[in-house]
N, C-alpha and C positions, 0 to 999 in steps of 0.2 A: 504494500500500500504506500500509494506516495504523496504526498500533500502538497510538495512544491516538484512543477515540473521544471527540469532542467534550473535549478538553483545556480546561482554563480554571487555568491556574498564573500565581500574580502574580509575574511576573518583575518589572516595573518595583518592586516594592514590597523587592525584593532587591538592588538598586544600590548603595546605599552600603555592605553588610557585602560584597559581592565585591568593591568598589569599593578598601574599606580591606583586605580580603586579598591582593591585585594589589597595594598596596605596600607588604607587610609582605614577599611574598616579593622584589619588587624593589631593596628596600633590604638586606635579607638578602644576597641575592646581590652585591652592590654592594659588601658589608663583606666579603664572603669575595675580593672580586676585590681591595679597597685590601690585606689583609693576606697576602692566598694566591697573590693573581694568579689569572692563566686558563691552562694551559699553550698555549705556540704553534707547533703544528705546525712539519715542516721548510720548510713551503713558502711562512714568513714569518718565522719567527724566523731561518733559512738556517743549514746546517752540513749535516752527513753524519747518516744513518740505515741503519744495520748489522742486517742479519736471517740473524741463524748456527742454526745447528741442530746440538745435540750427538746423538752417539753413546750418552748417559746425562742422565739427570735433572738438568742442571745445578743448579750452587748460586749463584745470584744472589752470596752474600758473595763466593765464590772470585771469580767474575767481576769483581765491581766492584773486590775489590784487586787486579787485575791490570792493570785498567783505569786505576787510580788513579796507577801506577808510569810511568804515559805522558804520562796528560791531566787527573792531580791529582783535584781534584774537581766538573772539568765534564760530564766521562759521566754517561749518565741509561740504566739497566738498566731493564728491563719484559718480562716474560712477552707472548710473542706468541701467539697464536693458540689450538689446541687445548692443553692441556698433555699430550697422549700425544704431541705431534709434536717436542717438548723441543725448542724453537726460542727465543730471547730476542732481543728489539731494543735495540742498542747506539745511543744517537743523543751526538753532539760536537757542541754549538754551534759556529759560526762564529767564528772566532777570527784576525784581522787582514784585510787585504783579499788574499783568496788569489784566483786565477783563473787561467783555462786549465788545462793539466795539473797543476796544484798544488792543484784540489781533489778527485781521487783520491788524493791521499795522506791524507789522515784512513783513509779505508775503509783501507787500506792497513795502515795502521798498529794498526787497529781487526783487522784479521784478526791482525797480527803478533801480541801483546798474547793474545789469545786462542790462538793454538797455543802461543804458552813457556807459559804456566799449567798446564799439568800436566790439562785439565780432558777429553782426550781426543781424540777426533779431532772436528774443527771444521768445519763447512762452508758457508761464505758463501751463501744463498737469494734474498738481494735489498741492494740497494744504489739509496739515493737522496741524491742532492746538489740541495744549492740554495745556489748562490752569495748573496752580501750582496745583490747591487745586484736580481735576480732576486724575493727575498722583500720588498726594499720594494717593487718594481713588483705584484706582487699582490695586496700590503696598499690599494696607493693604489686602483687597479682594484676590491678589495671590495667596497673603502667605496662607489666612486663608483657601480658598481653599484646598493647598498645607498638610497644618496640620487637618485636615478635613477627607481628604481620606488615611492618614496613620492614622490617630484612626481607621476611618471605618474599615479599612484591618485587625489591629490588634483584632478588637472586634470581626468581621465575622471568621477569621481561630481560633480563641483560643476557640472560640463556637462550629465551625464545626470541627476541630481538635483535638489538645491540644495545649497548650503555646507556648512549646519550637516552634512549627511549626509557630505560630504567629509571634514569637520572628526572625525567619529565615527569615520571609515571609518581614518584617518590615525594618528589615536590609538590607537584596537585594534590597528593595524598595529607601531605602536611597542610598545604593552605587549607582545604576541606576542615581537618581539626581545628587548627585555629580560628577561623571564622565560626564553626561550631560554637565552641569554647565563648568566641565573643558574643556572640549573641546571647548566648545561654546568661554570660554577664550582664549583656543587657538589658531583658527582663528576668532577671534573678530567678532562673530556674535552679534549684538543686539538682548538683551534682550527685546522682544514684545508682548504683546497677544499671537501672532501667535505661539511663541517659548512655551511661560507658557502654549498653549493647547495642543502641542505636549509635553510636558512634563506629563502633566497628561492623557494624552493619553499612554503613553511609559508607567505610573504606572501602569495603567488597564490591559495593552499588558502583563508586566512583572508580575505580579499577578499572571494573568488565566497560564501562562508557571508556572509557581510554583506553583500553586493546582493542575495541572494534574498529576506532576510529585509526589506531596503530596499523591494524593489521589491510586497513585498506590503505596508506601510509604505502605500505610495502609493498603491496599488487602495482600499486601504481610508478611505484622507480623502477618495476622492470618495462610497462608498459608504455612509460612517456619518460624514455631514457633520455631523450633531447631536450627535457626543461627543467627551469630551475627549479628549487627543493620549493620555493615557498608556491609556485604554480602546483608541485605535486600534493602540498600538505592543502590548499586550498582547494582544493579537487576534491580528496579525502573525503575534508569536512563537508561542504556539498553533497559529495556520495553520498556521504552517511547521515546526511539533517531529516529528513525524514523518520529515520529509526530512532533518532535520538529524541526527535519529540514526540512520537509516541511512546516511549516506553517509558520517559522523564513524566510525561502528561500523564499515563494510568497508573503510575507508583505515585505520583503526587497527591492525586486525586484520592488514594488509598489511605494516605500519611493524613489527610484532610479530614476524611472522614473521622477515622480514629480520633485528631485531637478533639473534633467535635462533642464525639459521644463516648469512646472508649473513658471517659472516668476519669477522677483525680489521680487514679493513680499510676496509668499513663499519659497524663497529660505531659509531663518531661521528654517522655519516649518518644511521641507523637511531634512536638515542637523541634528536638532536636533531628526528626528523618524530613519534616520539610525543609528547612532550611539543609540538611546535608545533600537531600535531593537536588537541590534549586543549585546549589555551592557547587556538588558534585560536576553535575551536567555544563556548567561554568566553565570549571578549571578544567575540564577535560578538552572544551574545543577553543579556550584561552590560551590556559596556564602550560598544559601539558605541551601540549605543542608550542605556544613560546619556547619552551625551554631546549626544546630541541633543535630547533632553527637556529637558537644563539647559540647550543653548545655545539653545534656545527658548524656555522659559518658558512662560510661559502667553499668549503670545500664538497666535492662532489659527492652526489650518490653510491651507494656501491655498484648498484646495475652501471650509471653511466662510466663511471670508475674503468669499467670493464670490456666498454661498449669499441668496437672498432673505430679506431680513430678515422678522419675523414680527408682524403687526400687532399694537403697544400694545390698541388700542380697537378694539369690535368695529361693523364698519361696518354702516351700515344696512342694510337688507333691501330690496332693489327693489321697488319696488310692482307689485301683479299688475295685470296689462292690464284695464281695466274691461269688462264685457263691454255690447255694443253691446243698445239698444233698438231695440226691430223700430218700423219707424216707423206710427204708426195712421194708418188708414185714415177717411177723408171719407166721413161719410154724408152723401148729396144729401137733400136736403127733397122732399117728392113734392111 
């Protein structure tokens, strides 16, 4: 199916103005994390997370002073869910090295705190704990995850390609993260499981959209071995705009739905696969291929590289076979 017929858009010739927007927002985002931070889920920062559900509309203020009379001003208040279902998450940072049965008591005290308030009748929905030692075990896992599958990447295209395509491939893979990452700062999603698997979800996504386009990249330096790299790579992209907007358009469309209705509790998961989607499909017919035109230069293809050279001067012209004389005949003298 093809939506644009015969496409010819100069993506190479747009490299540097996406180039310099890719790090206007990643330094943006980078300023809001040194001053704002990112918030960190309970499943790295570690402490308790309280999900009560009033009888009435609660009032956030009532709640947090009553919360305050307990745990000062480490409770962190937030509307959960629907707001007809008047439910709020109570979360307490980790506070000493607590373990075994001593980290049900935050929740504990997190119920207590809420029934003296006066604020109605109260009813605990969900409760999650994560010890200290548990959120740095996840954090370190993330990461190593995270550093894991960009070796893999890079080892897979530098094998099945060449470098420089690795070297592209690695880089879109990064900007994808950090642009993630900035947003996620933006509107202060927590950092959760659910976010870290949609992020390596979003690398997977953004990969396969840049070996396709690779691997037409490559059909095409054997078969337009007489042009330049940046004709070949815009060709490519071309080729391949149609596939990439649909499959960008019905995984988005997908990621959309979910933030919609899938629930608070992948609302994170859901935020962070749009914007990986949108980022993804980006850096892929941006980023990646920037980076391979510049770490090439203008030296040649390898098809052209290889292609018979074209003669300087033009060679002579064979000479035509001379055509034979009939041999004459002997008249005899009578």
């Amino acid at each position: 199916m093809n939506i644009f017929k015969n496409p010819n858009f100069d993506f190479l010739g747009w490299r540097w103005p996406a180039m310099a927007l890719s790090w206007v927002v990643i330094l943006a985002g980078l300023g809001v994390i040194w001053t704002r931070g990112i918030p960190l889920g309970i499943e790295f920062a570690g402490g308790t997370a309280v999900i009560s559900e009033f009888d009435q509309p609660p009032s956030i203020q009532q709640v947090r002073a009553a919360l305050d009379k307990t745990f000062g001003q480490n409770a962190v208040v937030q509307t959960y869910g629907d707001p007809s279902l008047r439910q709020l998450m109570v979360r307490v940072p980790e506070v000493g090295a607590e373990s075994g049965a001593s980290l049900s008591s935050t929740a504990q005290k997190v119920e207590e705190a809420l029934r003296g308030a006066n604020l109605g009748n109260v009813k605990t929905v969900g409760t999650e704990i994560v010890g200290p030692a548990v959120g740095r075990e996840l954090t370190t896992k993330g990461i190593q995850a995270t550093v894991l599958s960009l070796i893999g990447i890079l080892a897979y295209i530098a094998f099945r390609y060449q470098f420089s395509f690795a070297v592209g491939a690695v880089v879109a893979t990064l900007h994808d993260l950090l642009v993630a990452v900035a947003f996620l700062a933006f509107f202060q999603y927590d950092l959760t499981l659910n976010v870290i698997a949609a992020i390596l979800t979003v690398t997977g996504y953004s990969t396969n959209d840049t070996i396709v386009i690779f691997d037409r990249v490559r059909e095409n330096m054997r078969s337009m071995r007489r042009d330049s790299l940046g004709t070949v790579v815009n060709t490519a992209i071309n080729q391949t705009l149609s596939r990439t907007i649909i499959t960008a358009g019905t995984a988005l469309l997908s990621a959309i739905a979910l933030f919609l209705f899938g629930g608070e509790v992948l609302r994170g998961f859901a935020f962070t696969m749009i914007v990986g989607i949108v980022t993804g499909t980006y850096s892929s017919v941006f980023v990646a291929i920037a980076i391979v035109t510049i770490w090439r230069g203008k030296t040649p293809t390898r098809a052209s590289a290889h292609a018979p050279a074209i003669a300087g001067t033009v060679e002579a012209a064979p000479q035509q076979p001379t055509r034979k004389s009939k041999p004459q005949r002997k008249v005899r003298a009578s």
